[in-house]
N, C-alpha and C positions, 0 to 999 in steps of 0.2 A: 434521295439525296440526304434524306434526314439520319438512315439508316447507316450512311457511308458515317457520317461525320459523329453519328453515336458511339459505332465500332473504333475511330479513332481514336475518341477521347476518353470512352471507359475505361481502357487499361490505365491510362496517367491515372486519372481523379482516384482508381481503386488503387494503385502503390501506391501514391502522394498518401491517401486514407491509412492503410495501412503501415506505411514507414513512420507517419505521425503516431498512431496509436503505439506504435512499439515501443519509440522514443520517448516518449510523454508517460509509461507505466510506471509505476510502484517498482523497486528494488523488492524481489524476494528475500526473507529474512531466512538464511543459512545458518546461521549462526549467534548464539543469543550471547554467548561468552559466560554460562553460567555449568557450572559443577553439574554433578546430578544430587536432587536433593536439596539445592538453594532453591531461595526465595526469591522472586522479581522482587526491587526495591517498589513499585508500585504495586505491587499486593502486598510485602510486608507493610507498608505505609498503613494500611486499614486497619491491622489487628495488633495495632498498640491497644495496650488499658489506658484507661480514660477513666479521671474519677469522678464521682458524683456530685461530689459535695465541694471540690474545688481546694485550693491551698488553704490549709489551717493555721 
């Protein structure tokens, strides 16, 4: 009896599983919106100069 009522419910519990993880993923990123050649504004951010010694 135990074996009827496993085969019932497996399928639900594995789509409900499945439907949730599709819907709950990350957006693949297709598209960055940049040239070829640009910089991500967060990696230009790092390689500003910086000076040492501060305003004089």
């Amino acid at each position: 009896m135990f074996e009827l009522a496993l085969l019932a419910l497996a399928p639900a519990a594995g789509g409900s599983l499945i439907t949730y993880l599709t819907l709950t993923r990350k957006p693949a990123v297709n598209h960055t919106g940049l040239a070829v050649g640009q910089i991500t504004i967060k990696r230009r951010s790092g390689r500003m100069a910086v000076r040492a010694g501060g305003a004089a």
